[in-house]
TIBADREN-496306 format. One record per atom (N, C-alpha, C): x, y negated, z; chain; residue number from 0. Coordinates in nm, 4 decimals, decimal comma, always signed. Atoms other than C-alpha are relative to their C-alpha. Layout:
+----------+----------+----------+---+-----+
!     east !    north !       up ! c !   k !
+----------+----------+----------+---+-----+
!        X !        Y !        Z ! A ! NUM !
...
+----------+----------+----------+---+-----+
//
This chain:
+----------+----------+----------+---+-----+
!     east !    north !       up ! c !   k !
+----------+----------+----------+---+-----+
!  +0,1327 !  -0,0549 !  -0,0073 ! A !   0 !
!  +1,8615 !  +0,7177 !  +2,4212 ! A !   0 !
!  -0,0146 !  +0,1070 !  -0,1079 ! A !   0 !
!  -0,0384 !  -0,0531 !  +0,0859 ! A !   1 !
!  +1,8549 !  +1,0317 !  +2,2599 ! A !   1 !
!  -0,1655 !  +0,0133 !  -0,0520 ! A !   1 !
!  +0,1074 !  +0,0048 !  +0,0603 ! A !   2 !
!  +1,5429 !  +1,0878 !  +2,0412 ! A !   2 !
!  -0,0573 !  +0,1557 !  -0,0316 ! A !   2 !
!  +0,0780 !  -0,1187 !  -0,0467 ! A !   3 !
!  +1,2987 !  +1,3636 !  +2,1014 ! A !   3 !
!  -0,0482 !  +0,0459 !  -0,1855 ! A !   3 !
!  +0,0355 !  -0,0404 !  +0,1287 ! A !   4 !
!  +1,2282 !  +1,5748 !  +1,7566 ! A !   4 !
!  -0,1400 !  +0,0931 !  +0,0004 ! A !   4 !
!  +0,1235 !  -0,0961 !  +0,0230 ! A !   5 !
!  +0,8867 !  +1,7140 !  +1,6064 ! A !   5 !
!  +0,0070 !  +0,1235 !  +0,0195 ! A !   5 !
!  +0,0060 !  -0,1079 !  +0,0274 ! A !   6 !
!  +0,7707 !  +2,0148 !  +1,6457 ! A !   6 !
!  -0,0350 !  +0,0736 !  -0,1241 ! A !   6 !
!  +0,0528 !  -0,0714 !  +0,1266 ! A !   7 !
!  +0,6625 !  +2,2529 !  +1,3112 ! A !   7 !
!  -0,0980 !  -0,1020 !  +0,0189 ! A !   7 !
!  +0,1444 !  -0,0051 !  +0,0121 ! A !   8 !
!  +0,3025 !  +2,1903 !  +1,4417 ! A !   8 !
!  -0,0164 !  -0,1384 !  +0,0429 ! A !   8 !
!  +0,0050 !  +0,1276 !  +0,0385 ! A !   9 !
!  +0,2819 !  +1,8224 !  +1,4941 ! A !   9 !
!  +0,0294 !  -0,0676 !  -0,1554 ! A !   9 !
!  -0,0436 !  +0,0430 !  +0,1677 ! A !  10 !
!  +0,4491 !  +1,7897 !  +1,1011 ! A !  10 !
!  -0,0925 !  +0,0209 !  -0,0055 ! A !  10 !
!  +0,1179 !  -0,0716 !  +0,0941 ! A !  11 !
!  +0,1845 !  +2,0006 !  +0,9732 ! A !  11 !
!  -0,1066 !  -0,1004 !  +0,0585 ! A !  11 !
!  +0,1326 !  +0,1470 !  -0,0292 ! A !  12 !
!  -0,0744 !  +1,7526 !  +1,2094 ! A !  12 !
!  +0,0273 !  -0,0882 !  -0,1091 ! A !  12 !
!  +0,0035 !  +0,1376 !  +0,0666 ! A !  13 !
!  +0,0707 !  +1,4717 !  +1,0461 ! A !  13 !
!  -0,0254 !  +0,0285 !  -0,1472 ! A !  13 !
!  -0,0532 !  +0,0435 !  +0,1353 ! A !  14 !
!  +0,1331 !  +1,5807 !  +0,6882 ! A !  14 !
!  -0,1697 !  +0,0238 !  -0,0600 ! A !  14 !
!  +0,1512 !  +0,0503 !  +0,0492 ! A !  15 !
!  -0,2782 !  +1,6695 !  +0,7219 ! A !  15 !
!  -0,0830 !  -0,0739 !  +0,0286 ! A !  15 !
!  +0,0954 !  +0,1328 !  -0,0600 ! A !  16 !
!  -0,4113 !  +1,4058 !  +0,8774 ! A !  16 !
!  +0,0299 !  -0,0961 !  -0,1276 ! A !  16 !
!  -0,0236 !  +0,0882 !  +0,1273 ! A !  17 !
!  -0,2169 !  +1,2316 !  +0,5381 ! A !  17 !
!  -0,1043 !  +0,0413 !  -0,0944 ! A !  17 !
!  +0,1314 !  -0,0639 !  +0,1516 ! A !  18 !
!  -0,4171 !  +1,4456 !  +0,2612 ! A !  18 !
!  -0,1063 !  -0,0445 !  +0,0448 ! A !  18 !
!  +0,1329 !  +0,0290 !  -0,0752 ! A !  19 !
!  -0,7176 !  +1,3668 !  +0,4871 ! A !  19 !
!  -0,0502 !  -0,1170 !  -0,0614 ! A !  19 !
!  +0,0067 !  +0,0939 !  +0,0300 ! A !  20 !
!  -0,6673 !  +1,0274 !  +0,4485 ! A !  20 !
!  +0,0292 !  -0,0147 !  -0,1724 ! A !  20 !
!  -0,0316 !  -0,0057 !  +0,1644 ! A !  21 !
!  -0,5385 !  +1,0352 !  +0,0913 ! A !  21 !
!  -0,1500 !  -0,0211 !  -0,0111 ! A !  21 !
!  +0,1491 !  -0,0223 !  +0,0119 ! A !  22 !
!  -0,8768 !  +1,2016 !  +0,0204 ! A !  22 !
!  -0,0974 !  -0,0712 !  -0,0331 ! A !  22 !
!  +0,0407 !  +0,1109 !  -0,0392 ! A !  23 !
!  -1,0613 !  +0,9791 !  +0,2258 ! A !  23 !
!  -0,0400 !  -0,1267 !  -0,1070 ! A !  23 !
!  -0,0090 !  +0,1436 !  +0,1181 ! A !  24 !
!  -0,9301 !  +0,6429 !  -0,0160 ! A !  24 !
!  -0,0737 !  +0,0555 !  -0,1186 ! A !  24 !
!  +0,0575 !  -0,0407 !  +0,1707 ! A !  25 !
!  -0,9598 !  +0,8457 !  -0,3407 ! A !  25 !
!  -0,1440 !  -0,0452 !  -0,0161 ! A !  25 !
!  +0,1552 !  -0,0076 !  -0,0344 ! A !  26 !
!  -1,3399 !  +0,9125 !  -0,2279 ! A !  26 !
!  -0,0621 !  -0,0991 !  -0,0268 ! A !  26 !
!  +0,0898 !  +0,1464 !  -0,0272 ! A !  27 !
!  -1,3880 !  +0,5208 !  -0,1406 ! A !  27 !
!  +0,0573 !  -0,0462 !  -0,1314 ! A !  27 !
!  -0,0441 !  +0,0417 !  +0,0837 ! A !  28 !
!  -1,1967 !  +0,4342 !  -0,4220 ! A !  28 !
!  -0,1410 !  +0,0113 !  -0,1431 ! A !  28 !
!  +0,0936 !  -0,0793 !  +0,0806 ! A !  29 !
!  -1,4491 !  +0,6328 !  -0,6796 ! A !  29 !
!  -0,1283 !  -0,0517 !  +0,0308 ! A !  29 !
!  +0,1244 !  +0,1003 !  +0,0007 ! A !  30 !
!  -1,7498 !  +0,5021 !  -0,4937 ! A !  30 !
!  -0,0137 !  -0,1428 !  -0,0381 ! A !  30 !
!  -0,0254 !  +0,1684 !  +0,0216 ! A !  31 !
!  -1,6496 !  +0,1174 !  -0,5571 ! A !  31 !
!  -0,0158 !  -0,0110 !  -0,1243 ! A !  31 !
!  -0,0080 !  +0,0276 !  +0,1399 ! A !  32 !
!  -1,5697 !  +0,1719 !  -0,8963 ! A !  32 !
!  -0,0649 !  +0,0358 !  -0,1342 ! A !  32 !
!  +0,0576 !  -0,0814 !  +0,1066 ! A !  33 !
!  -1,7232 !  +0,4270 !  -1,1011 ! A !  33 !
!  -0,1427 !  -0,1073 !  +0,0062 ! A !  33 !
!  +0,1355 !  +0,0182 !  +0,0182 ! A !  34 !
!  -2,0959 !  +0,2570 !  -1,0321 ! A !  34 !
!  -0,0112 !  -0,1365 !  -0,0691 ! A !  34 !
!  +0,0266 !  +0,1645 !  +0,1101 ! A !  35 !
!  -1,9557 !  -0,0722 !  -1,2353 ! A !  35 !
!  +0,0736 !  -0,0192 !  -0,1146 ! A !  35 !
!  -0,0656 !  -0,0565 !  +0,1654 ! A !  36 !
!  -1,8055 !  +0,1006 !  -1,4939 ! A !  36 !
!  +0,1060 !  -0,0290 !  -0,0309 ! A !  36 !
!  -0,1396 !  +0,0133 !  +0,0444 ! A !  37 !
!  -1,4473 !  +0,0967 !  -1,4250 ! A !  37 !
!  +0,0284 !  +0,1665 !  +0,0461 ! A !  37 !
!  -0,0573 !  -0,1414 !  -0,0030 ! A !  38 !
!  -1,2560 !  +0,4156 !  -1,4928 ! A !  38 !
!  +0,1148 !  +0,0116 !  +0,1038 ! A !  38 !
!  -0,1029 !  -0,0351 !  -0,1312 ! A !  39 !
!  -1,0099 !  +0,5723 !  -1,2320 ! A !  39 !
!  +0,0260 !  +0,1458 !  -0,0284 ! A !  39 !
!  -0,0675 !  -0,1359 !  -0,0202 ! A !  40 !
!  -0,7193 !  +0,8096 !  -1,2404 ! A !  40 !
!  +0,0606 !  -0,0714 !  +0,1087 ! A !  40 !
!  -0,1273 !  -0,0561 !  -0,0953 ! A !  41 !
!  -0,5113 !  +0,9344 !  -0,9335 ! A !  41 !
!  +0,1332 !  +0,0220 !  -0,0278 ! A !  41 !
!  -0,1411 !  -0,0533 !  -0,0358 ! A !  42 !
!  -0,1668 !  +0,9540 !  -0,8980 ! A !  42 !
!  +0,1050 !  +0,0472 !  +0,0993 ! A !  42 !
!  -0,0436 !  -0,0303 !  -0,1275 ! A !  43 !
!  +0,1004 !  +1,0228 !  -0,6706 ! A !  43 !
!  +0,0893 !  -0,0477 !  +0,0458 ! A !  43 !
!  -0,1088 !  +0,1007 !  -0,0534 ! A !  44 !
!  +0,2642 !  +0,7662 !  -0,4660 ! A !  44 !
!  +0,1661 !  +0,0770 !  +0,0153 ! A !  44 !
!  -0,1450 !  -0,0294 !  -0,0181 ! A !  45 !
!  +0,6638 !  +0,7829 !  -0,4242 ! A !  45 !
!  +0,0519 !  -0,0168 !  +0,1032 ! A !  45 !
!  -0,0752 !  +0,0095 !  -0,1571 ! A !  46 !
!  +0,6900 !  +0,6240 !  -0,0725 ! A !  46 !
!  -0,0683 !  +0,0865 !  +0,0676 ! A !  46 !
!  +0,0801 !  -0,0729 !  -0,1138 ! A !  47 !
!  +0,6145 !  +0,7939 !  +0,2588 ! A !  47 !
!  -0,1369 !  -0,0753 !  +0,0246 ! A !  47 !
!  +0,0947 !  +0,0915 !  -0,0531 ! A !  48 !
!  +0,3887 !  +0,5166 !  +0,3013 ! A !  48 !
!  -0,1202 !  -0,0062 !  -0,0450 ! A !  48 !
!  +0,1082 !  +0,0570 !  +0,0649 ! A !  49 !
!  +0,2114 !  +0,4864 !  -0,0213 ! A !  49 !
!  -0,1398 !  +0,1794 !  +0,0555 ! A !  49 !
!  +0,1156 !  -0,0766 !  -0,0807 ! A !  50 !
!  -0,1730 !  +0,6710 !  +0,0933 ! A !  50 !
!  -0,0255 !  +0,0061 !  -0,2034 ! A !  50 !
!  +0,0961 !  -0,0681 !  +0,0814 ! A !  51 !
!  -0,3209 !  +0,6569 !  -0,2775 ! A !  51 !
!  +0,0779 !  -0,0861 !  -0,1166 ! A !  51 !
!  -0,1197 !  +0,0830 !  +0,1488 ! A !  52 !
!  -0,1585 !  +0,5239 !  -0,6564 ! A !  52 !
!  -0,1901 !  +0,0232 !  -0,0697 ! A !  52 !
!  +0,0704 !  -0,0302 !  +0,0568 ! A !  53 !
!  -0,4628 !  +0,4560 !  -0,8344 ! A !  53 !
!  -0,0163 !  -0,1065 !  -0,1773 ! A !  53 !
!  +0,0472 !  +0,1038 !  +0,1237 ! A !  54 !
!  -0,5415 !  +0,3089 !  -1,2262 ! A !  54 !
!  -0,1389 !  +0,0016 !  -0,0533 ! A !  54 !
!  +0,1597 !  +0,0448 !  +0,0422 ! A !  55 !
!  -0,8246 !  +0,1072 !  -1,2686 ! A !  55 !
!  -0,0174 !  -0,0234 !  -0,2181 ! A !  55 !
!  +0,0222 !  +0,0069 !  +0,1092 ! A !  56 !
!  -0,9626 !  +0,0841 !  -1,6361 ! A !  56 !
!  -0,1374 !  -0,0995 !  -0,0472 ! A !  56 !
!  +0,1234 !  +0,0110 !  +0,0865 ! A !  57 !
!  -1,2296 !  -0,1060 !  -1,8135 ! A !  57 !
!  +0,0088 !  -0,1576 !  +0,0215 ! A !  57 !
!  -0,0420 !  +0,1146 !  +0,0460 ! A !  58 !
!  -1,3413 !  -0,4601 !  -1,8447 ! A !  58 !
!  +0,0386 !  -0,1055 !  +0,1104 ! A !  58 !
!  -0,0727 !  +0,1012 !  -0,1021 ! A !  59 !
!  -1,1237 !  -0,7419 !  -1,6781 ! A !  59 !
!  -0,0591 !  -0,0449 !  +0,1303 ! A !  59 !
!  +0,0582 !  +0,0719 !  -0,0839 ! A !  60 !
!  -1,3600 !  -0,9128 !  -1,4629 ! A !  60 !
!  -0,0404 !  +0,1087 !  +0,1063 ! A !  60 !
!  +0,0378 !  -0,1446 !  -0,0781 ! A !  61 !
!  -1,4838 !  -0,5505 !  -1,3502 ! A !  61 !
!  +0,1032 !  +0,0062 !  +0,0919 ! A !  61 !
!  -0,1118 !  -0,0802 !  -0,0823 ! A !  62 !
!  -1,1373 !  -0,4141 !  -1,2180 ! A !  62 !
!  +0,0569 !  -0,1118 !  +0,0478 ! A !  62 !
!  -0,0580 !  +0,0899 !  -0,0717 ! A !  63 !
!  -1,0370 !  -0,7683 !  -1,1120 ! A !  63 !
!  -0,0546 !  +0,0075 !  +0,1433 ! A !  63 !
!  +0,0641 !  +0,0045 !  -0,0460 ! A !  64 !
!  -1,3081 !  -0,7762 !  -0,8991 ! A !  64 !
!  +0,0318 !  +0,1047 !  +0,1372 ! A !  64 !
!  -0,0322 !  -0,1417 !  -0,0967 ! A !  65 !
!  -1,2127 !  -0,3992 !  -0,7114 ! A !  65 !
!  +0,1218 !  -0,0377 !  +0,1190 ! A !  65 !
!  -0,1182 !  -0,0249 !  -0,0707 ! A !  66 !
!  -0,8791 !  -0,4769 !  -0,5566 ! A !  66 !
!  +0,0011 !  -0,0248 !  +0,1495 ! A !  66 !
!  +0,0358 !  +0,0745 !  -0,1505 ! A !  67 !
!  -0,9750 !  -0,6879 !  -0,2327 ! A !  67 !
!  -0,0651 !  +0,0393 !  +0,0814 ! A !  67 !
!  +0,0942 !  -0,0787 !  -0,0540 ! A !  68 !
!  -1,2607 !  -0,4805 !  -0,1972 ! A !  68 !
!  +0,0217 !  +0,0929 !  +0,0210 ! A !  68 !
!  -0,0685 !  -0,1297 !  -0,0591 ! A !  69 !
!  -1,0576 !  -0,1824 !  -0,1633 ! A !  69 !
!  +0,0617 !  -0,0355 !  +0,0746 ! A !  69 !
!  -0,1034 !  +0,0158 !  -0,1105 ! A !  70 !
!  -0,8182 !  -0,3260 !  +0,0444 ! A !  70 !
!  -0,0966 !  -0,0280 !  +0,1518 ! A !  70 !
!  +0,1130 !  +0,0255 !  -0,1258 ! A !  71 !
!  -1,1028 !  -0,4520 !  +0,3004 ! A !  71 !
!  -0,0144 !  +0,1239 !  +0,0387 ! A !  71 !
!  +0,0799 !  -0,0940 !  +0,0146 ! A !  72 !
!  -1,2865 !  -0,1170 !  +0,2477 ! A !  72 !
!  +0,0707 !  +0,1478 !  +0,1056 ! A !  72 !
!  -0,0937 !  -0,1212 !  +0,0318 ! A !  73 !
!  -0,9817 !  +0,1299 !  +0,2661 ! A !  73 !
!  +0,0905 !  -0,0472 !  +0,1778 ! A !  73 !
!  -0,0297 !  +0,0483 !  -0,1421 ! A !  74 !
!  -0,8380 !  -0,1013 !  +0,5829 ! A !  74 !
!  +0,2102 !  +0,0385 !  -0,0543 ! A !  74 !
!  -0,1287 !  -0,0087 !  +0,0559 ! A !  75 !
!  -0,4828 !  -0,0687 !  +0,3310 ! A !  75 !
!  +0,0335 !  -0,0779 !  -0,0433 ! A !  75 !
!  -0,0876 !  +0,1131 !  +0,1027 ! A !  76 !
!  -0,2424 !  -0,2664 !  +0,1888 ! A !  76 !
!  -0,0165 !  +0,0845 !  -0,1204 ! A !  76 !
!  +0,0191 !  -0,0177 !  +0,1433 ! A !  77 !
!  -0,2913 !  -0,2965 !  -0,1889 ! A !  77 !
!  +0,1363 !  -0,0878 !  -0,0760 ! A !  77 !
!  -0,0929 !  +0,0104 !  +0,0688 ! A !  78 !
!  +0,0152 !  -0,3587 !  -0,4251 ! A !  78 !
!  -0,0396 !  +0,0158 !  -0,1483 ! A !  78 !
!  +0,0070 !  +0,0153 !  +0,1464 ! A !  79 !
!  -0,0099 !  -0,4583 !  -0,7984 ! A !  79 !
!  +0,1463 !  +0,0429 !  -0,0556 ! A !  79 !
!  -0,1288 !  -0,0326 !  +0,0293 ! A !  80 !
!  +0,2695 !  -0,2267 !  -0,9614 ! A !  80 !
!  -0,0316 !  -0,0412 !  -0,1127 ! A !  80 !
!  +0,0079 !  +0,0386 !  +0,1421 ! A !  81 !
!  +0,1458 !  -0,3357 !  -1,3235 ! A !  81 !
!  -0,1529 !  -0,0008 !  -0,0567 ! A !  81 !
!  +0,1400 !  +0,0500 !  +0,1230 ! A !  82 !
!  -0,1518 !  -0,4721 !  -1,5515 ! A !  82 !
!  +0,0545 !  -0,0152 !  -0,0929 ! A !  82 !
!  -0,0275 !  +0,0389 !  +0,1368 ! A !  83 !
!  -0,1534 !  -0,4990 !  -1,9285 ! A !  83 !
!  -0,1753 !  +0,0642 !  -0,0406 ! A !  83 !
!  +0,1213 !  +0,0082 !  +0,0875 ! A !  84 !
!  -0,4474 !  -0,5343 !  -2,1842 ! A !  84 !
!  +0,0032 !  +0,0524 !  -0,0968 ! A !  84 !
!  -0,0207 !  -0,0771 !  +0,1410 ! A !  85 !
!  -0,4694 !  -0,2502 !  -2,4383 ! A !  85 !
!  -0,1086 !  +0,0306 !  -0,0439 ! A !  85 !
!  +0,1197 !  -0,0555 !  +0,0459 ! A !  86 !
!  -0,7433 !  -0,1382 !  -2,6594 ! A !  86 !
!  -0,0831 !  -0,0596 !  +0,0181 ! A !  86 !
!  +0,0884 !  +0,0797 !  -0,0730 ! A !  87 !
!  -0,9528 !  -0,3869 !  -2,5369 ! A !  87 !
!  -0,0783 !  +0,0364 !  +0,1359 ! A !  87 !
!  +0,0276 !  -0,0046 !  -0,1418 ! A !  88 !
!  -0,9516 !  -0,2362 !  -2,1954 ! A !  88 !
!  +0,0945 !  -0,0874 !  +0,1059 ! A !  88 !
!  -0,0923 !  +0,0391 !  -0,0849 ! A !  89 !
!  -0,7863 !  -0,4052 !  -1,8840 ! A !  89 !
!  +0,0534 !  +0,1036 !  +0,0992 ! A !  89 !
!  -0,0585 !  -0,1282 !  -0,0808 ! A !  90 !
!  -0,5465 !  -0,1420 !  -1,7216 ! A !  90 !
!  +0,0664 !  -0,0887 !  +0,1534 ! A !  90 !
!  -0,1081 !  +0,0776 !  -0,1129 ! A !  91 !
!  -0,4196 !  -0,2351 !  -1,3288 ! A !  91 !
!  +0,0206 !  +0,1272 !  +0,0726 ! A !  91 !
!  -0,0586 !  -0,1024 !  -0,0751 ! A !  92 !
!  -0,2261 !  +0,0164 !  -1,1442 ! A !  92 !
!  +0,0334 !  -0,0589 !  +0,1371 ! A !  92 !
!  -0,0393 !  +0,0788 !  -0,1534 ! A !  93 !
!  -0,2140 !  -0,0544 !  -0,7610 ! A !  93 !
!  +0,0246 !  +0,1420 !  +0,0671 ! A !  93 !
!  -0,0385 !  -0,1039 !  -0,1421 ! A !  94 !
!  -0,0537 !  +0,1609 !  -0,4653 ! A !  94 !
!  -0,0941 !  -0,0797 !  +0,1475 ! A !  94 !
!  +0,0492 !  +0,0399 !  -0,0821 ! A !  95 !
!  -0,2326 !  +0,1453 !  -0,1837 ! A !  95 !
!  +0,0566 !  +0,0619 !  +0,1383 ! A !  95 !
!  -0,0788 !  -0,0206 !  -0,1042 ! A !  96 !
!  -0,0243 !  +0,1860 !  +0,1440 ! A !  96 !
!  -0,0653 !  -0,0110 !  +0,1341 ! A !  96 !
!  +0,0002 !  -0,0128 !  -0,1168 ! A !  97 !
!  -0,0227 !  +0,2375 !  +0,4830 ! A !  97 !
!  +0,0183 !  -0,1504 !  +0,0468 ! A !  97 !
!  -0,0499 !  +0,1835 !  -0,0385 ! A !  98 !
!  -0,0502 !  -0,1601 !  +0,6754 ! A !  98 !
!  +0,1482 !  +0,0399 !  +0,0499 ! A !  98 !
!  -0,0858 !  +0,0365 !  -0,0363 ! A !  99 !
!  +0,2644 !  -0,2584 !  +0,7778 ! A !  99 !
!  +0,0666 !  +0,0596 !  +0,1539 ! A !  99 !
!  -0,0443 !  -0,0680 !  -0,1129 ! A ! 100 !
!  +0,2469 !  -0,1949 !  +1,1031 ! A ! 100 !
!  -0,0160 !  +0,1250 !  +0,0717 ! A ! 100 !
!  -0,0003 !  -0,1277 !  -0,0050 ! A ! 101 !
!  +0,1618 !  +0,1501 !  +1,0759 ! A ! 101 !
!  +0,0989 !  +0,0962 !  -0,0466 ! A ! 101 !
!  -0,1320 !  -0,0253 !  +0,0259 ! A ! 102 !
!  +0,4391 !  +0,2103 !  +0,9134 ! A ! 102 !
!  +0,1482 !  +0,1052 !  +0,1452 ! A ! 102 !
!  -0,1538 !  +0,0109 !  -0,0921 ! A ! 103 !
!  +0,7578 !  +0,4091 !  +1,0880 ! A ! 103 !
!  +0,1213 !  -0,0853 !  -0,0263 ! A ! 103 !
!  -0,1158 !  +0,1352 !  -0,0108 ! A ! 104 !
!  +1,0217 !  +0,1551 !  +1,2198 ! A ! 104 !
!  +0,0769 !  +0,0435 !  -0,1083 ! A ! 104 !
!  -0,0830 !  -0,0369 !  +0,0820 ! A ! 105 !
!  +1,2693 !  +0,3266 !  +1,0382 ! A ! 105 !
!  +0,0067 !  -0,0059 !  -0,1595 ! A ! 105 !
!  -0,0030 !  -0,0242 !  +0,1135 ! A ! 106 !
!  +1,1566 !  +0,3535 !  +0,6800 ! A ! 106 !
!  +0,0179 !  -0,1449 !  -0,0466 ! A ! 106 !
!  -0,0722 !  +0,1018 !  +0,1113 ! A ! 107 !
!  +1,3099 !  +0,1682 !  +0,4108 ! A ! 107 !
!  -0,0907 !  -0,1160 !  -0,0511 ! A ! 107 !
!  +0,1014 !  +0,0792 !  +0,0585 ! A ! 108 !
!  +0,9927 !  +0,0153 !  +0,2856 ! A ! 108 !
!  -0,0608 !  -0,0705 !  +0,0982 ! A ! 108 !
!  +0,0474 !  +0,0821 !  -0,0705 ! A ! 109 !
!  +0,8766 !  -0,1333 !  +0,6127 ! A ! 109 !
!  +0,1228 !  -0,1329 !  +0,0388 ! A ! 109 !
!  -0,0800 !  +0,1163 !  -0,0398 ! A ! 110 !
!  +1,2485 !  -0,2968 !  +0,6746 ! A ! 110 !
!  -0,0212 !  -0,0813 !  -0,1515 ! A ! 110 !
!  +0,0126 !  +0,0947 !  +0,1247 ! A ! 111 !
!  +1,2193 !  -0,4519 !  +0,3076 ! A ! 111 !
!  -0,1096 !  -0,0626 !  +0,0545 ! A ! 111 !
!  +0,0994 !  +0,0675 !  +0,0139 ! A ! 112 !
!  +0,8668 !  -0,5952 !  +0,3720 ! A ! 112 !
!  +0,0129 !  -0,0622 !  +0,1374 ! A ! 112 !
!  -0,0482 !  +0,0743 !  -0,0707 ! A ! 113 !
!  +0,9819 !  -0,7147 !  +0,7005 ! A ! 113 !
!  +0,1113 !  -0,1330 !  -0,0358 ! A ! 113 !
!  -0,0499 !  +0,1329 !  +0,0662 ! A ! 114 !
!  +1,2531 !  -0,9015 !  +0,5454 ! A ! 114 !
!  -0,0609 !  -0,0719 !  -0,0781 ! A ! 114 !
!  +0,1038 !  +0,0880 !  +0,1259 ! A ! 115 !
!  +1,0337 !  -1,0256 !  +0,2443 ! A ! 115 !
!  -0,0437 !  -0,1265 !  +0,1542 ! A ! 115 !
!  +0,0706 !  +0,0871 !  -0,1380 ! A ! 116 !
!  +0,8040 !  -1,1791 !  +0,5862 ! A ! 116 !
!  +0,0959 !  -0,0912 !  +0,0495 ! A ! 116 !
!  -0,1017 !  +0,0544 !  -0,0578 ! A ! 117 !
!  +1,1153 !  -1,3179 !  +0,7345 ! A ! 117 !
!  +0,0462 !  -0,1156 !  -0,0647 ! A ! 117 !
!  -0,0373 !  +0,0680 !  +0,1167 ! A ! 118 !
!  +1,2446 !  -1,4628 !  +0,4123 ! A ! 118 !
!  -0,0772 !  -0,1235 !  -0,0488 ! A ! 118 !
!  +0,0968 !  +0,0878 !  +0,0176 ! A ! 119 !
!  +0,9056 !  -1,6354 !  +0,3392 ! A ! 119 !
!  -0,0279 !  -0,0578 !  +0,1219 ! A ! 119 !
!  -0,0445 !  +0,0887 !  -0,0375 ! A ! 120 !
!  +0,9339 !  -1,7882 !  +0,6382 ! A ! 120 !
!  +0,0850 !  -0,1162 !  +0,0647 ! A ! 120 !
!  -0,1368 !  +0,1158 !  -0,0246 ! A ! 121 !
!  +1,2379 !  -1,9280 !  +0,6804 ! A ! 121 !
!  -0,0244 !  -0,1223 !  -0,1066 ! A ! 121 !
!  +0,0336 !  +0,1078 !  +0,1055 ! A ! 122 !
!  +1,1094 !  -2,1177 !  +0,3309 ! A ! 122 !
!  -0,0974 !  -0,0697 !  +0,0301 ! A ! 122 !
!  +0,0754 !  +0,0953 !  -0,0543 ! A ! 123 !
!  +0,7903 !  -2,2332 !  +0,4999 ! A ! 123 !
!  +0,0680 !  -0,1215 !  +0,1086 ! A ! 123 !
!  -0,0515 !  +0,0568 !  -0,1276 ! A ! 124 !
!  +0,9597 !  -2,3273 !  +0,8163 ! A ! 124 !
!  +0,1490 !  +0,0274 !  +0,0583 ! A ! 124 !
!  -0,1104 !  -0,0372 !  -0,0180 ! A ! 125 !
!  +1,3120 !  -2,3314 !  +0,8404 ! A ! 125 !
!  +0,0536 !  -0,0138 !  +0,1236 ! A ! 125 !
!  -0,0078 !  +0,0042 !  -0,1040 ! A ! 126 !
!  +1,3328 !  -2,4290 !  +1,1579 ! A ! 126 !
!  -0,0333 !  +0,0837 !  +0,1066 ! A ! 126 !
!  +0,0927 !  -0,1325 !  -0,1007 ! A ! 127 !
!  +1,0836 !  -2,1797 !  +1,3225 ! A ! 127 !
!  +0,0954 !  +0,1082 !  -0,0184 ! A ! 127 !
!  -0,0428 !  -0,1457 !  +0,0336 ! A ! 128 !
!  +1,2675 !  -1,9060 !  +1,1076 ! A ! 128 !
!  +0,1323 !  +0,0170 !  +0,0718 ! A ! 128 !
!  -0,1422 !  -0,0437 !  -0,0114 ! A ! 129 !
!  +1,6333 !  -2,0447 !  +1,2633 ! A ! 129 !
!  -0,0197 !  +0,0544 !  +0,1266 ! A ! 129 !
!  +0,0238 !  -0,0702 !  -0,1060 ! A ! 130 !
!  +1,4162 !  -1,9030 !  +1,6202 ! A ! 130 !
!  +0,0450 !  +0,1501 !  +0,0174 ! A ! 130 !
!  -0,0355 !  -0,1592 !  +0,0120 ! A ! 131 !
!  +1,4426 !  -1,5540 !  +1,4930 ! A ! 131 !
!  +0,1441 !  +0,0566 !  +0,0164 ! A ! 131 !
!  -0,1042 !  -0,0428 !  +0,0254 ! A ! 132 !
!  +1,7438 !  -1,3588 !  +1,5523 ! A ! 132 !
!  +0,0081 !  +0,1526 !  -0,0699 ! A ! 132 !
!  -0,0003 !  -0,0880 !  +0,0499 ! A ! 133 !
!  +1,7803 !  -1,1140 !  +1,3145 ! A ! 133 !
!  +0,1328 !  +0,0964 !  -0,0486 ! A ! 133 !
!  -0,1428 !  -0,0781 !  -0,0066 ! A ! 134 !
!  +2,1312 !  -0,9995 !  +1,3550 ! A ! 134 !
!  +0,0806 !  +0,0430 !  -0,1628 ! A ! 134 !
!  -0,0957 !  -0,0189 !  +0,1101 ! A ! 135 !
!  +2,2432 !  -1,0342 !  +0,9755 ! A ! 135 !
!  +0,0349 !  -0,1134 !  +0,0063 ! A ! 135 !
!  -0,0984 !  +0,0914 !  +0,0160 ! A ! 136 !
!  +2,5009 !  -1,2463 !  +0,9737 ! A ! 136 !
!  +0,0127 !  -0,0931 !  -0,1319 ! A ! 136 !
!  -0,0812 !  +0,0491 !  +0,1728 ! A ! 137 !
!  +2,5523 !  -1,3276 !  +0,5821 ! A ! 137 !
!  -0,0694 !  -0,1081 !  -0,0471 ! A ! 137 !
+----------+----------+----------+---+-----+
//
């Protein structure tokens, strides 16, 4: 099956329909947070996937509070790349991604989080998981 390739002008759709969305999060991101007095910088994700890299700032209970509610909000997966407690602020850095199954098959970061899924449950249910055939042998 040979596989049909983009055109220019479909990339360019896609790569702005991304900033769009980027945007979009930042936007909702900023409304959630700023009005309870947690600080927020932007960054810039590394996967194809990740949509927004953002660090929350200020006090614990505040920016604890944000993450779930962005993920609801934003309709994204949220990822904790790191927290630490400096200055007597609470810093959490989260990526916020594309779900799973929006994902293209192909990319690296959807077969990892497929296996992760796989992995966790073969440990719930080892039995269910020996249903799956997942064609690695090892």
């Amino acid at each position: 099956m040979k596989e049909r390739r983009s055109t220019a002008e479909e990339v360019l759709a896609r790569q702005e329909a991304f900033k769009r969305r980027a945007l979009q999060a930042q936007a909702a991101i900023l409304r959630m947070a700023l009005p309870v007095g947690v600080k927020v910088s932007f960054g810039e994700g590394r996967r194809a996937a990740d949509v927004a890299m953002v660090l929350l700032k200020g006090e614990r209970s505040r920016v604890l509070s944000l993450p779930m509610r962005l993920e609801d909000e934003l309709g994204l997966d949220v990822h904790v790349v790191r927290s630490t407690f400096a200055a007597g602020n609470f810093e959490l850095l989260l990526v916020f991604t594309e779900p799973l199954e929006g994902q293209r098959v192909r990319s690296p970061e959807r077969r990892a989080a497929l296996r992760l899924q796989l992995e966790l449950l073969e440990q719930q249910d080892p039995d269910a998981a020996a249903l799956l055939d997942t064609g690695d042998e090892s």
